[in-house]
Structures are given as C-alpha cells and as structure tokens.
C-alpha positions in Angstrom: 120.3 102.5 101.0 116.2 102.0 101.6 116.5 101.4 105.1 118.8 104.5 105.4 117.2 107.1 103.5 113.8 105.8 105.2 115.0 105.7 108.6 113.5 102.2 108.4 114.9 98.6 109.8 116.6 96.1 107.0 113.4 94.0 107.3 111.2 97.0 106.7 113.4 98.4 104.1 112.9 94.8 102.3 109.0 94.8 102.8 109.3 98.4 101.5 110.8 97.0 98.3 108.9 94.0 97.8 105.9 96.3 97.8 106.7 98.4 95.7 107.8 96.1 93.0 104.4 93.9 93.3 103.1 97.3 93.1 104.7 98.2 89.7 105.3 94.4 88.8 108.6 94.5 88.1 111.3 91.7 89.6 112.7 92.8 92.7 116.2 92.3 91.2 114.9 95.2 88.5 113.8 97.3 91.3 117.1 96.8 93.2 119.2 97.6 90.2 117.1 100.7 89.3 117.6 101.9 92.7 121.0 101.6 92.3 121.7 102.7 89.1 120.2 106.4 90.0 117.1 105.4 87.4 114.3 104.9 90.3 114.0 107.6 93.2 114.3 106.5 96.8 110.8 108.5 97.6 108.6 106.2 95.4 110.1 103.1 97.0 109.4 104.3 100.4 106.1 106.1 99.8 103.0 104.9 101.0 100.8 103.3 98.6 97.5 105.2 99.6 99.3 108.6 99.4 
C-alpha cells in the first residue's frame, strides 16, 4: 500500500513507516491499522519530515 502509493521499495516503504510512527509515537501496529482502516492518510506517512 506505502510502497505503492509512494512509488517506493518494500524496505523503504517500512523505513517510511517506522518513521513516521517514532515521529508521532504511536506502535507501528497502530500506524499499520490506521493506514488500513482509512483513519490515517497515505501522504503523512510518506511525507518528508522537514516539509
């Protein structure tokens, strides 16, 4: 979904996640649902922290 939307590698579209959860701290599981429940939008996963 991540990598897809981002045009990203798996392994990117992980770090991407992993990021931003630390960034937000929440789990990664939490992040993962969200994602997938429609309740967190794919942009603010796969933006860039400095802008």
């Amino acid at each position: 979904m991540v990598a897809q939307y981002a045009g990203v590698s798996i392994a990117e579209a992980t770090r991407m996640l992993r990021a931003y959860a630390e960034r937000h701290q929440v789990g990664l599981a939490a992040t993962a649902q969200d994602l997938t429940g429609r309740r967190l939008d794919l942009a603010a996963v796969t933006r860039s922290p400095d802008g």
